[in-house]
N, C-alpha and C positions, 0 to 999 in steps of 0.2 A: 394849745400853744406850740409852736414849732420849735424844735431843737435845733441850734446850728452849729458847725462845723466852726472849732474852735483854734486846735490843734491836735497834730497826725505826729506820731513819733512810732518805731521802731522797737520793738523789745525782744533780746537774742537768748538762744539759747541751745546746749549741746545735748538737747532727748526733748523730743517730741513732747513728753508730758509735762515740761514745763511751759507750754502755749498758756498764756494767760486766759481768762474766762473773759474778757472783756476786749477781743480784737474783735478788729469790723470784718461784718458779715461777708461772706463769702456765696457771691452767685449759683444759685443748685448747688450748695453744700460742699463743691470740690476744695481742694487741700490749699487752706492759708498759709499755707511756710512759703514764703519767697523765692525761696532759694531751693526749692522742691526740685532733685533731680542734679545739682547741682553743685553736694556737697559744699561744705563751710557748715557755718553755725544756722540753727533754722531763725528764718528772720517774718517777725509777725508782726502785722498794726494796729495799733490801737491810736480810737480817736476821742478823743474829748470833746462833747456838746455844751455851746450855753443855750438860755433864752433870749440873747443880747445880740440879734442882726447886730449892730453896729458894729459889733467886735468879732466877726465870723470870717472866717476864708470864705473867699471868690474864686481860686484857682489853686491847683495842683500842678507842677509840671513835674516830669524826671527830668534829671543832670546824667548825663556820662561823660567818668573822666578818665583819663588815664595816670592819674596824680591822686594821691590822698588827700582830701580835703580835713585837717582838722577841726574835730568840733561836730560836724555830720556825721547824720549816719550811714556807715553804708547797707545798702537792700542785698546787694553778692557779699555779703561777709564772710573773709576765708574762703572764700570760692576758686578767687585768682580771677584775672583778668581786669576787663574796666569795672573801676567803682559805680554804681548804682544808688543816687541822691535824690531826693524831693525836694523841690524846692515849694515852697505856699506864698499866695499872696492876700492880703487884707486890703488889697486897692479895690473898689466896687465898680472904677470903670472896665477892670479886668473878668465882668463879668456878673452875676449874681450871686447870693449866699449859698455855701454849699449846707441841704439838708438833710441829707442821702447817701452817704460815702457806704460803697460795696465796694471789693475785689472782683473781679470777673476772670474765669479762667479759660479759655480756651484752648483745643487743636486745630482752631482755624482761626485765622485773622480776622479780625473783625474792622470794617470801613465805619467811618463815621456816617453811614444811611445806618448800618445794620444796627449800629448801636444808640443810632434816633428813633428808630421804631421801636425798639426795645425801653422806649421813654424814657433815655437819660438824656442829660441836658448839660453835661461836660462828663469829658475824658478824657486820662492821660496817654501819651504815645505807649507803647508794648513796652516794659516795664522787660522784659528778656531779650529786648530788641539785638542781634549780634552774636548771641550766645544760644539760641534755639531750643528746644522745650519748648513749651506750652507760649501761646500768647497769653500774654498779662497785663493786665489793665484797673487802673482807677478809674471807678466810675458813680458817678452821683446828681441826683435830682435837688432841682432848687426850689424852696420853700415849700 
């Protein structure tokens, strides 16, 4: 039976060994802190699966703002600069259930071919878009 994507939330922290054991997997093992390179607090995901399509994310986006958004969270925490938000959506015309949520890290950008051949089937924009380091991306296969 397939796991879906339920809910994605953020968990912070100031030393490394507090990364939870349960953030989403990271493409070829590279470094899940967020905020890797970029000082603030290290910022990791963790996502929660049901068995219940009905009740699953369809979509992922980033927000950038230049305002604090209360109540979110932010992905550059303590960083400085623009905030860094996710937004989710449970509308199914926005897409299919997400079944597959990775991290992807790059020092190359990555186009939506490279990352179609690579068999995903949604991705979010560069997640470090404006602030430079690594390209960073949500990325996941559905069903």
């Amino acid at each position: 039976m397939t796991d879906w994507l339920n809910n994605l939330y953020a968990v912070y922290g100031d030393h490394e060994n507090e990364k939870p054991s349960n953030t989403i997997p990271v493409v070829d093992d590279k470094n899940g802190d967020i905020n890797a390179g970029f000082g603030g607090k290290y910022v990791w995901l963790v996502a929660n699966y049901l068995q219940d399509p009905q009740n699953c994310l369809h979509n992922i986006k980033v927000v950038f703002s230049n305002t604090e958004k209360p109540g979110q969270m932010d992905l550059a925490k303590g960083a400085g600069g623009q905030y860094r938000y996710l937004e989710t959506s449970t509308v199914a015309a926005e897409g299919f259930g997400i079944s597959n949520l990775k991290l992807l890290r790059s020092t190359d950008e990555m186009s939506s071919t490279d990352l179609g051949r690579r068999g995903y089937r949604g991705w979010t924009t560069d997640i470090n878009a404006g602030r430079g380091g690594d390209y960073l991306y949500l990325v996941w296969r559905n069903g």
